[in-house]
C-alpha positions as CSV (number, residue, x, y, z in Angstrom):
1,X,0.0,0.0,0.0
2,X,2.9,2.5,0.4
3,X,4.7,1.8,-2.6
4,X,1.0,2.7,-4.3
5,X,0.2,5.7,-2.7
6,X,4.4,6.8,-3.1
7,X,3.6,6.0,-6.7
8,X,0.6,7.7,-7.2
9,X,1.6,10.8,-5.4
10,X,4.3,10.7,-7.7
11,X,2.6,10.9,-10.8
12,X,0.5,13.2,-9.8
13,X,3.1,15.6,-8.7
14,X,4.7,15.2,-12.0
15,X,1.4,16.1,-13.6
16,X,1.5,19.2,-11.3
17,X,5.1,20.0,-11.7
18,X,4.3,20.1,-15.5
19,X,1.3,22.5,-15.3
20,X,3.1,24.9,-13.0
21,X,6.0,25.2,-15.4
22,X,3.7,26.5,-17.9
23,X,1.7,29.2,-15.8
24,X,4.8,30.1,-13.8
25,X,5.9,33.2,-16.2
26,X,2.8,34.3,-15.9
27,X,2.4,33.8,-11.8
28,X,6.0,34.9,-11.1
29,X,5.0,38.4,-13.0
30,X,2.4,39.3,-10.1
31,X,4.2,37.7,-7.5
32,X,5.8,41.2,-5.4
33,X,5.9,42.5,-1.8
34,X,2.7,44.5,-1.6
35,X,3.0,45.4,2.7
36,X,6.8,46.3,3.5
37,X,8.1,45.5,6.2
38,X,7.8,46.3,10.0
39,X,9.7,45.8,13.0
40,X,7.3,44.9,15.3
41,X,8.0,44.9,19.0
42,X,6.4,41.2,20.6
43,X,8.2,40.5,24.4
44,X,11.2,38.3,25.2
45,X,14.2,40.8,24.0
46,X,12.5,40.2,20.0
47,X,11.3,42.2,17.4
48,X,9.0,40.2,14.7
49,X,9.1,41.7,11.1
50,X,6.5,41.4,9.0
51,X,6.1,41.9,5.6
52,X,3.5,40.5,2.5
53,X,3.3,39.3,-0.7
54,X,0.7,39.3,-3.6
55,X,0.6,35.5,-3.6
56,X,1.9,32.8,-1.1
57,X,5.6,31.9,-0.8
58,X,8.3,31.7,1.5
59,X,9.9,34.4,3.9
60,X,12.9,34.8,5.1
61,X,15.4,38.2,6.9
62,X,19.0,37.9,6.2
63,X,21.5,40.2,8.2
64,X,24.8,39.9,9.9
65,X,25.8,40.5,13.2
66,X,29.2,40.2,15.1
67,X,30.5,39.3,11.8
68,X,28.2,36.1,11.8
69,X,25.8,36.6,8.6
70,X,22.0,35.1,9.7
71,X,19.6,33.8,7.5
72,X,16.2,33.1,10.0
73,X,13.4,31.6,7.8
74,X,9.4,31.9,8.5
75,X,8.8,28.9,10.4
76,X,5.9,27.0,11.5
77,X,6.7,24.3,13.9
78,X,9.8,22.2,11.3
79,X,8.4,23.6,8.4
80,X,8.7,26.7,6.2
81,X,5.4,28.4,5.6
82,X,4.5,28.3,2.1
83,X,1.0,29.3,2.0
84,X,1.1,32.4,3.2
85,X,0.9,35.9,1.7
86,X,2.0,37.5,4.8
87,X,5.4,36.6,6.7
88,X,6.7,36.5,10.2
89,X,10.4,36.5,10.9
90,X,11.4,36.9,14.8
91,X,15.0,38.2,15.2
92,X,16.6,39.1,18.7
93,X,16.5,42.5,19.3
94,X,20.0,42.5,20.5
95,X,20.8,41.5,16.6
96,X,18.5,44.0,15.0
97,X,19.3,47.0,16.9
98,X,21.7,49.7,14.6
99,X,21.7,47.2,12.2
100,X,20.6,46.6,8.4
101,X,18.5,43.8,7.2
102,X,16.9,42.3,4.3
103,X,14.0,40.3,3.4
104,X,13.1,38.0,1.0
105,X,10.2,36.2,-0.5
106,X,10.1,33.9,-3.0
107,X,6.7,32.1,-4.8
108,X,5.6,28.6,-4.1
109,X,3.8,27.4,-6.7
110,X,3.1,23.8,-5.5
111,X,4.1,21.9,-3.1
112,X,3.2,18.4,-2.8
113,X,4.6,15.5,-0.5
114,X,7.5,15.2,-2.4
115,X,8.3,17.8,-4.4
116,X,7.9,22.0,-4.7
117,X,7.8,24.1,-7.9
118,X,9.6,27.4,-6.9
119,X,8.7,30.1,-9.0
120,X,10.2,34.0,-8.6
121,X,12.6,35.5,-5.5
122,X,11.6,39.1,-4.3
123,X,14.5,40.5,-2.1
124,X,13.9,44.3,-0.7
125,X,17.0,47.0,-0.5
126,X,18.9,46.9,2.8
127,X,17.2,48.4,5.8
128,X,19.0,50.7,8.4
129,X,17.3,50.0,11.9
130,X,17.9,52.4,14.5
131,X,17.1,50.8,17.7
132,X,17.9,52.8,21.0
133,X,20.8,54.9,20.9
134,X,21.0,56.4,24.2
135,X,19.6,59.8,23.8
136,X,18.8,61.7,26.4
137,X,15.1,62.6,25.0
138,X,13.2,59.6,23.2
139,X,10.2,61.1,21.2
140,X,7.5,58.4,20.7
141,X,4.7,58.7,17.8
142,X,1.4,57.6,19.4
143,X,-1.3,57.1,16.7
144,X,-4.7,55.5,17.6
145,X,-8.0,54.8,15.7
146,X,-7.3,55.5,12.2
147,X,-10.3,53.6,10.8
148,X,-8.7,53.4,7.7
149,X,-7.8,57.3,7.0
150,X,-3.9,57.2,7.2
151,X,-4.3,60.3,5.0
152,X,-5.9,62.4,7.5
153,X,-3.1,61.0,10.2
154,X,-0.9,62.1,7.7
155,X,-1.7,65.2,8.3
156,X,-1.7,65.4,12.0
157,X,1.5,64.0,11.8
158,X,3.3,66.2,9.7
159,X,3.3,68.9,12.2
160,X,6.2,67.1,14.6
161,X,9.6,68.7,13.9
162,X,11.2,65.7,15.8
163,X,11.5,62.2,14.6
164,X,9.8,59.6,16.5
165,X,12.3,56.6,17.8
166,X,9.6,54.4,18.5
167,X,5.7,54.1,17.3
168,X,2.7,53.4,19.0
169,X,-0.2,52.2,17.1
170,X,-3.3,51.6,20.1
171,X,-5.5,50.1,18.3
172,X,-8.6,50.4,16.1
173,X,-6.0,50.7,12.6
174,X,-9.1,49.5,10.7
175,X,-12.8,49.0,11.5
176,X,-12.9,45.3,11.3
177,X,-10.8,42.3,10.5
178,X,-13.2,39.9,7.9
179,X,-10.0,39.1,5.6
180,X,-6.0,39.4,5.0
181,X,-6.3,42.2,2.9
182,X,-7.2,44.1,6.6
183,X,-3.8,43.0,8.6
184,X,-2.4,44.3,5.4
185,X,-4.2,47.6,5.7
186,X,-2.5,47.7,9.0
187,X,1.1,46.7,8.2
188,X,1.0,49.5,5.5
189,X,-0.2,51.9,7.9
190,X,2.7,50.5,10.4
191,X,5.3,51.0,7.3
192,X,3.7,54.5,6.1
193,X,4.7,56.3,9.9
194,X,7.5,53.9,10.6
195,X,9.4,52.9,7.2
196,X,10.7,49.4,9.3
197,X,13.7,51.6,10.7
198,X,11.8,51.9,14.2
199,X,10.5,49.6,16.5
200,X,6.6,49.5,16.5
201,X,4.4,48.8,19.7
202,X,0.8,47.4,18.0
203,X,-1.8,47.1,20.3
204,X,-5.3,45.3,19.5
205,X,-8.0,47.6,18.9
206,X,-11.7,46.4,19.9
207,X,-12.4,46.6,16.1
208,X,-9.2,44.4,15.5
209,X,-11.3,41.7,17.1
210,X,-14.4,41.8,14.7
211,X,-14.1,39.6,11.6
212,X,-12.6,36.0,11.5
213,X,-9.1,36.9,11.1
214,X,-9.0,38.6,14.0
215,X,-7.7,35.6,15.8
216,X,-5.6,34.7,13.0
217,X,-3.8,37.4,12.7
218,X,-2.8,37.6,16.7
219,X,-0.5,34.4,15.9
220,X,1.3,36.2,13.1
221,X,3.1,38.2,15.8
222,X,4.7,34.7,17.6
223,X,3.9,36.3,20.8
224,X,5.1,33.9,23.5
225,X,2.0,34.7,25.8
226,X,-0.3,33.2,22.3
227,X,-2.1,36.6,23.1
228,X,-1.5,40.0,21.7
229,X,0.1,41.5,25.2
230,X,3.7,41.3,26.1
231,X,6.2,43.4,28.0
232,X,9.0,45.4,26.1
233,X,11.6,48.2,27.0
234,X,13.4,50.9,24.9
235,X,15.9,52.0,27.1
236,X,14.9,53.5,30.2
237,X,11.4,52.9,29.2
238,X,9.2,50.0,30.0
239,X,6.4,49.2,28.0
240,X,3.3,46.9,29.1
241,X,1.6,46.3,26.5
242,X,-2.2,44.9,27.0
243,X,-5.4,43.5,24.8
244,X,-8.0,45.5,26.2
245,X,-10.5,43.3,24.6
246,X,-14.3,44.1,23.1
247,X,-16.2,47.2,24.4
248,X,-19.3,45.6,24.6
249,X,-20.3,41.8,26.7
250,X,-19.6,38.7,25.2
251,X,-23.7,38.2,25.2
252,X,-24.4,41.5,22.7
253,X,-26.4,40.8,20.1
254,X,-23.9,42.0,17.5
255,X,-21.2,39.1,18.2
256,X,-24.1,36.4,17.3
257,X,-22.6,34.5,20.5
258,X,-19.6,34.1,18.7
259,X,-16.6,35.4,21.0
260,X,-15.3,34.7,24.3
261,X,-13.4,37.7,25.3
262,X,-14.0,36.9,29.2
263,X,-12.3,34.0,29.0
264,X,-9.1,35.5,27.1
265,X,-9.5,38.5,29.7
266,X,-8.6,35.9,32.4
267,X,-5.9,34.4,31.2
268,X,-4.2,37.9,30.4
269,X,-5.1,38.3,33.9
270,X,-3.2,35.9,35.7
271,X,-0.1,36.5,33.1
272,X,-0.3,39.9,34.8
273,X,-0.1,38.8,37.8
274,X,3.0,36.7,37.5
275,X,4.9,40.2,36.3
276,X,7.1,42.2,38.6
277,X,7.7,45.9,38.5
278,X,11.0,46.6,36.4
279,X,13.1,48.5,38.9
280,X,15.8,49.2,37.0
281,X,13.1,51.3,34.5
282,X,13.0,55.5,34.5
283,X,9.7,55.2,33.3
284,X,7.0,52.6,33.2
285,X,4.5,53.0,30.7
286,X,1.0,50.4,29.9
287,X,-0.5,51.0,26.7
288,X,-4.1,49.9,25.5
289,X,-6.7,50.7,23.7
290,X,-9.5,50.6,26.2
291,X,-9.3,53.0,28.7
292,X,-11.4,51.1,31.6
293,X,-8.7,48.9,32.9
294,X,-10.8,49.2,36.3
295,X,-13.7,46.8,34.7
296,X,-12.3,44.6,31.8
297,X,-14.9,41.8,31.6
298,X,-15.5,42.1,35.3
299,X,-11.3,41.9,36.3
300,X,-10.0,45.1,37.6
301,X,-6.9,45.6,36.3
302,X,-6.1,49.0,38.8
303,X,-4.4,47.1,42.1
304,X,-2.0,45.2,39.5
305,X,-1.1,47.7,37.8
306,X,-0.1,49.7,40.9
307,X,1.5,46.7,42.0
308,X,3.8,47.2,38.9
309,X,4.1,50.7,39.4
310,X,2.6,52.1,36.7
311,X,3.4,55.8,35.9
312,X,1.0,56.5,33.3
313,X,-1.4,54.3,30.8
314,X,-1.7,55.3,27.6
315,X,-5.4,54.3,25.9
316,X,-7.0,55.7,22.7
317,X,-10.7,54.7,21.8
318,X,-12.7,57.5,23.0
319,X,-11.7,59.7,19.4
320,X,-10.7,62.5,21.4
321,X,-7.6,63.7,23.6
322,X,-7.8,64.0,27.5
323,X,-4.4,63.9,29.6
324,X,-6.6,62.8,33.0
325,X,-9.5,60.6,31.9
326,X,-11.1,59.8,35.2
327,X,-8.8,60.8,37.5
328,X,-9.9,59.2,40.5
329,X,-10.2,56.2,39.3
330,X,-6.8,54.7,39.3
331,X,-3.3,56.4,41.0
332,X,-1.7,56.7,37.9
333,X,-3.0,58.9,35.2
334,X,-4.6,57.7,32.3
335,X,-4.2,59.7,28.7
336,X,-6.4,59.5,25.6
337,X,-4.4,59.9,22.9
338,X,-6.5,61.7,20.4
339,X,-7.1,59.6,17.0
340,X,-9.6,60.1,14.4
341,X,-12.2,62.8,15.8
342,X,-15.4,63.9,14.3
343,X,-15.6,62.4,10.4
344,X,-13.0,63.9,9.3
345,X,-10.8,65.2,11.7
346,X,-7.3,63.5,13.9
347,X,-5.7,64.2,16.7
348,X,-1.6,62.9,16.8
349,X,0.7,62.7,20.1
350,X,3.9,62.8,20.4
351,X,5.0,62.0,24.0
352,X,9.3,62.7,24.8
353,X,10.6,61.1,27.9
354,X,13.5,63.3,29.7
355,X,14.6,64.3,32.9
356,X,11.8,62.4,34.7
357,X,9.3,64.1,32.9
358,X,7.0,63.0,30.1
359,X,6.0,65.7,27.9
360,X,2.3,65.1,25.7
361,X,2.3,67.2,22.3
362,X,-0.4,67.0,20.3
363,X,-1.7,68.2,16.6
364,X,-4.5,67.8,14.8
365,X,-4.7,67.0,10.5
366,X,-5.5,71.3,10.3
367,X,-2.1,72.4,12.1
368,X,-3.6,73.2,15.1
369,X,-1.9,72.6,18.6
370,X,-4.2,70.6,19.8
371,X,-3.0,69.9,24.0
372,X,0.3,70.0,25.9
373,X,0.9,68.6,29.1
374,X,3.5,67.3,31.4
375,X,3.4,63.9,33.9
376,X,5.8,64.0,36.1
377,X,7.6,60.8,36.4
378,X,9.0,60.5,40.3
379,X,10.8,57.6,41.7
């Protein structure tokens, strides 16, 4: 029976390998890197990149480091990932950092038991990541709820005169997340404000959650947690970075009793209880997209957060800016960052760490100084 089923998958990967050969001029010539890539901050001293392709293939990053060159494939468990349009590389951040990398794609166009017809290789120009330098200011972009207007973020941008060294995206990038094409929406947003030569902190939006590749797309990032919430640092900064989850009960109508959010709440919930405050850390930042970390499917988040000596949590959600949303509700302040406001308008912060102090400057897409403030950071 094996030497039949050897022989028949034979022959029919023949047959295959012969029809490929034919169509492959014609796949090869649409076969391309539609998302570039990002550096994607995801916990244990890694970065993940990401990048896409028109068709599925293989993905790889190739860069050298200490003299060593490195060549670290898209893997899933021993295998290479061939059927794919978007790719997932995670590199150690010690390896990255004031470095230049590549990455490469190339077209699968079959792959059977015993054989693989490899059509075109796509290879990008060298990137030059920045990593942290040891500046004495770090200016981090914060951009939230851009519901698919980067245009109009654009434009709220454009008014900074210093150069980010880090992104924050917090969540709701697009509106829903029924298909591929919307992670992609999301990577070229990441690439658009970051151009793969900063680190990127992407934290899931409650839209990010609607549409079946919501879940999907959380194990793109390799996270070790399998959720989308890690811990990270840039320099003197630490970052906690949480899934805030749905903004309505697992019960509304509109989910067609489809999600479990309480459920992947309480999990995130007890990995934040096994975390311990980073004392060696000027500034200790959590960043999420909902801003009601007191009730988050019934788990208040507040006394373990304060356990971890949280200086200030960074939301977005509400489509508005506020540098004290309800004050009294936790000991550490808690800032909306602005994002799209109105139909057509967008607020943009820019938040630089120095001197103990946490400066919040913010423009909206019409050039207008839209809020300032200062947190003071004391230890």
């Amino acid at each position: 029976m094996y030497a039949l089923n050897m022989a028949i998958n034979v022959i029919v990967s023949a047959i295959m390998v012969l029809q490929a050969a034919f169509a492959l001029p014609v796949t090869s010539a649409v076969f391309f890197i539609d998302s570039e890539a990002v550096v994607f901050e995801s916990g244990d001293e890694m970065y993940t990149i990401i990048w896409s392709t028109s068709l599925p293939g293989t993905g790889w990053v190739n860069y050298t480091y200490e003299g060593t060159e490195y060549e670290v494939r898209d893997l899933q468990n021993s295998a290479v990932r061939t059927t794919d349009t978007v790719h997932s590389v995670r590199v150690p951040k010690a390896h990255l950092d004031h470095n230049a990398y590549t990455y490469s794609s190339q077209q699968i166009g079959t792959r059977r038991a015993y054989v693989a017809v490899k059509g075109r290789t796509v290879t990008s120009g060298p990137v030059e990541f920045k990593g942290y330098a040891g500046q004495e200011e770090i200016n981090v972009l914060v951009l939230s709820d851009i519901h698919e207007d980067p245009y109009v973020a654009q434009k709220a941008v454009d008014n900074f005169t210093a150069e980010p060294d880090l992104l924050i995206l917090n969540g709701d990038l697009v509106s829903y997340m029924t298909s591929v094409l919307k992670f992609k929406q999301i990577l070229s947003y990441a690439h658009r404000f970051s151009g793969g030569q900063i680190p990127v902190i992407y934290t899931r939006g409650n839209h990010e959650n609607r549409g079946t590749y919501g879940p999907e797309a959380v194990d793109i990032f390799k996270i070790s947690t399998r959720g989308q919430y890690f811990t990270c640092s840039y320099g003197p900064i630490s970052f906690l970075c949480l899934d805030t989850g749905e903004d309505k009960d697992d019960d509304d109508w509109t989910y067609s009793g489809l999600v479990d959010s309480t459920t992947y709440i309480a999990g995130e919930t007890e990995w934040l209880k096994t975390l311990s405050p980073d004392e060696d850390a000027a500034y200790r930042i959590a960043v999420g997209h909902m801003p009601n970390v007191d009730n988050r499917y019934g788990f208040n988040w507040v006394p373990t957060l304060t356990a971890l000596k949280t200086d200030l949590f960074v939301a977005g959600h509400k489509h508005r800016l506020n540098f004290a949303y309800r004050r009294q509700a936790s000991p550490f302040p808690v800032m909306i960052d602005g994002g799209k406001t109105n139909d057509d308008g967008f607020i943009a912060t820019m938040l630089t760490f120095g001197g103990g102090k946490v400066k919040a400057l913010c423009y909206d897409n019409e050039n207008n100084l839209a809020g300032e403030h200062v947190y003071e950071i004391g230890r």
